[in-house]
Residue, then its C-alpha position, 0 to 999 in steps of 0.5 A: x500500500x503507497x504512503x499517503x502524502x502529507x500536506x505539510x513539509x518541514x525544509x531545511x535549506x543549504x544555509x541550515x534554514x529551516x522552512x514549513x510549505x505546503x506540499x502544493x507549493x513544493x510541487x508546485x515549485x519543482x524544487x524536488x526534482x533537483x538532485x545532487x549539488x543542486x539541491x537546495x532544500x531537503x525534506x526534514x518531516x512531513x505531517x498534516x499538522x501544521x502546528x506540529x511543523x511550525x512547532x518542530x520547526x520553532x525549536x531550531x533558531x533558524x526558523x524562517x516564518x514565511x508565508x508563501x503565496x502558491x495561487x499565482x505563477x509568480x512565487x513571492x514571499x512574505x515575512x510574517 
């Protein structure tokens, strides 16, 4: 039985910056399609809690809030 998708993801990025997306945006963006030394962002943990996430997320000090608007083509980022 295929394991079902989770609806948020919890990044790490190349710089150590961690980020929670939702799944859509991920896909939406293509960015886990890149492999090797173009690999700018691993997936760390993966829920459908949202809360969980921001809160894993949280532990670490270099949690970058941000809201991602995923609705339109142009992907823009907002600090909250």
């Amino acid at each position: 039985m295929p394991r079902r998708k989770k609806k948020w993801m919890l990044l790490r990025g190349k710089s150590g910056n961690f980020i929670v997306v939702e799944r859509k945006w991920y896909d939406f963006t293509g960015i886990g399609r890149r492999r090797g030394s173009n690999q700018m962002w691993w997936v760390v943990a993966e829920s459908d809690d949202h809360g969980a996430m921001q809160a894993m997320a949280g532990l670490t000090d270099k949690y970058l809030k941000m809201e991602v608007n995923h609705e339109t083509e142009i992907i823009t980022t907002r600090r909250v």
